[in-house]
Phi, psi and omega in degrees: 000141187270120181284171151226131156006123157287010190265320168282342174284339186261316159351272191305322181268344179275314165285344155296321165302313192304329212236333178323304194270006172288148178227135203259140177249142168337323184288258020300250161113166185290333168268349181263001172291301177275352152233046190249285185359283226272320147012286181304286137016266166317295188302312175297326189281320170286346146274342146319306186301304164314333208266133196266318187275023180244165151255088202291024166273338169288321196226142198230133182247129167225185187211106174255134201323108194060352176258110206257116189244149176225145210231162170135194187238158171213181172288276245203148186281003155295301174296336161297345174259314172295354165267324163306309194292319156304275227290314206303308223291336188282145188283121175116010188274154179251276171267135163231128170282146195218113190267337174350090191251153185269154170263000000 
């Protein structure tokens, strides 16, 4: 089983904090827009993070409303699907582009 650090558990919580105390009022608008993203965002980077065969130091996520594109270099073209296959399952994802590369 694959460990992780504690410099990525405090990551993954710390960008989850960032977005934890905000609140979207029903009107939307461009700052509550920006942070169902940055949410979104959090919420991807933290199913990476689960996902054992993956690495989020490999892979950078980013979110324009609901559409989620992911970048980087990875091992294997497995892993280029199982990060798209992650990314879907989070709530509020609309798309995901998947930028993905073998190294």
């Amino acid at each position: 089983m694959k460990r992780f650090g504690i410099r990525t558990a405090l990551a993954v919580m710390l960008a989850l904090g960032q977005v934890a105390g905000c609140a979207t009022s029903g009107g939307g608008g461009p700052v509550a827009q920006y942070v169902d993203d940055a949410t979104i965002t959090a919420g991807v980077k933290a199913a990476i993070v689960r996902e054992p065969t993956l690495s989020i130091f490999d892979i950078g996520v980013e979110t324009v409303q609901g559409v989620v594109q992911l970048s980087g270099f990875v091992s294997s073209a497995d892993s280029v699907a199982a990060a798209a296959s992650v990314a879907r399952t989070v709530k509020g994802v609309k798309s995901v582009k998947n930028d993905l590369r073998l190294k």
